[in-house]
VOPAGU-2260 file (C-alpha; in pm, 1 decimal, decimal comma):
REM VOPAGU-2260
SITE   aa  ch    i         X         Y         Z
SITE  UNK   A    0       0,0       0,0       0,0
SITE  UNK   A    1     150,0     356,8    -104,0
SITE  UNK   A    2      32,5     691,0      86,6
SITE  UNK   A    3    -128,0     982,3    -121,4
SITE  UNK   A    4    -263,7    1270,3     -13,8
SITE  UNK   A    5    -331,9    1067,0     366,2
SITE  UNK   A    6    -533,0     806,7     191,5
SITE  UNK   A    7    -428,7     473,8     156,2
SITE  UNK   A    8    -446,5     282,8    -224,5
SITE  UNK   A    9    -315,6     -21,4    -389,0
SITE  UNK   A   10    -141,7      88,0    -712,0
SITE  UNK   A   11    -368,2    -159,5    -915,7
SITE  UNK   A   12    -688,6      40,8    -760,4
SITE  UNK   A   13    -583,0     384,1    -912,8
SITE  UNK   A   14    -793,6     461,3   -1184,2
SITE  UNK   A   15    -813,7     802,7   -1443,3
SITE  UNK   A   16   -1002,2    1037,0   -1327,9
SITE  UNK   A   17   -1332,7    1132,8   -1510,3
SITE  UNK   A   18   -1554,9    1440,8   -1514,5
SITE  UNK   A   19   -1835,1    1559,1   -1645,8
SITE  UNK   A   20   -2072,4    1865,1   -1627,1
SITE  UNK   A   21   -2439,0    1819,4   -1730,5
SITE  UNK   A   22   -2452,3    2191,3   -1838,7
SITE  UNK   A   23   -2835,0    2207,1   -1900,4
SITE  UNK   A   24   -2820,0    2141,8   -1499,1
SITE  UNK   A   25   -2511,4    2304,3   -1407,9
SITE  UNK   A   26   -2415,6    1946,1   -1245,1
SITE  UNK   A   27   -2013,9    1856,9   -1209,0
SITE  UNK   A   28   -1978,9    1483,3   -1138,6
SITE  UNK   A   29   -1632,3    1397,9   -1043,8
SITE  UNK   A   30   -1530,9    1007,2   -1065,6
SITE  UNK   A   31   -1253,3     911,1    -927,8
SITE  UNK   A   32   -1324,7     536,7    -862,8
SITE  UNK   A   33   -1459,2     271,4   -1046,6
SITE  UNK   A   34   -1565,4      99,2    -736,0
SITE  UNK   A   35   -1940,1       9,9    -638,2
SITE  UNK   A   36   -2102,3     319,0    -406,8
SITE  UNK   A   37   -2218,8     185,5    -149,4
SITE  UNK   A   38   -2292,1     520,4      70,2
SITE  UNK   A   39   -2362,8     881,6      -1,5
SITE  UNK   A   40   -2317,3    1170,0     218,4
SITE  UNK   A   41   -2379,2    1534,9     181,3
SITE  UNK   A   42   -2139,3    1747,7     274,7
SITE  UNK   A   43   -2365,2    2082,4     220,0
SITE  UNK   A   44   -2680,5    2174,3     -13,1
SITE  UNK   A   45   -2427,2    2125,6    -297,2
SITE  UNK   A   46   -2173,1    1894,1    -247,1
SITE  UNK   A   47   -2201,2    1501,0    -239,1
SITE  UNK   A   48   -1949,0    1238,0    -210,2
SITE  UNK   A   49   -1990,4     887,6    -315,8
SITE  UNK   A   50   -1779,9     592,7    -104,1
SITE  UNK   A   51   -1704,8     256,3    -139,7
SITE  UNK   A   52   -1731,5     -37,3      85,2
SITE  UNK   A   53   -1350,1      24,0     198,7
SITE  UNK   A   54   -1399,9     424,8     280,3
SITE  UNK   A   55   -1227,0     566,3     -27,9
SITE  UNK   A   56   -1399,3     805,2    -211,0
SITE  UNK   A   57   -1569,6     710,0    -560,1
SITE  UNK   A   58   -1726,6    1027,6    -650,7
SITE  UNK   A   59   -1812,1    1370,1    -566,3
SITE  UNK   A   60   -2070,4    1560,7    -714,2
SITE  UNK   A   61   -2141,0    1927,4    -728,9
SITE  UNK   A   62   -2407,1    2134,5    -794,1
SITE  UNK   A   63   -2483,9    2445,3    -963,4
SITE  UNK   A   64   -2118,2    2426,1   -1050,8
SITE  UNK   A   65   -2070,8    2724,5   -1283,1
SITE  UNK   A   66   -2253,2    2951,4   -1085,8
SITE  UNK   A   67   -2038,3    2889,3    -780,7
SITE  UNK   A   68   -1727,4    2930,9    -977,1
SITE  UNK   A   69   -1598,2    2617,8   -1000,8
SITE  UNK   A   70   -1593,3    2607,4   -1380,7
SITE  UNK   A   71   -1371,4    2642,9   -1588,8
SITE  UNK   A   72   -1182,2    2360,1   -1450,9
SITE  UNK   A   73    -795,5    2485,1   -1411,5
SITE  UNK   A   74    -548,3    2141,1   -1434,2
SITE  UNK   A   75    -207,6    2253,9   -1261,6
SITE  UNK   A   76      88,9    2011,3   -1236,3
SITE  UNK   A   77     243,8    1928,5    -897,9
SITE  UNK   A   78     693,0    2022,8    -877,7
């Protein structure tokens, strides 16, 4: 098991990262997991995340995304 960003993975687990935004809906879904959900909690009247049976997170989804300003997406690489 490696250590990244406090949570714990198995390097065959990591997956690419997917998102979408259902602009008609102003919806961001953020997948970072192709493992089953198996709970949902909201973390505010806009924000859910998804988690799998082991605790890591499988998706978090935001709403009204644009008009929060989280949109445009800016990717920045890590030194």
């Amino acid at each position: 098991m490696e250590r990244r960003g406090g949570s714990k993975f198995a390097a065959s687990e990591v997956t690419r990262m997917k998102s979408v935004h259902f602009e008609d809906d102003d919806i961001l879904q953020i997948r970072v997991s192709d493992k089953p959900i198996v709970r949902e909690i909201s973390q505010g009247w806009n924000t859910n995340v998804s988690y799998a049976e082991d605790g890591s997170i499988v998706e978090i989804v935001l709403l009204d995304a644009k008009k929060e300003g989280l949109l445009p997406l800016e990717f920045k690489r890590a030194a």
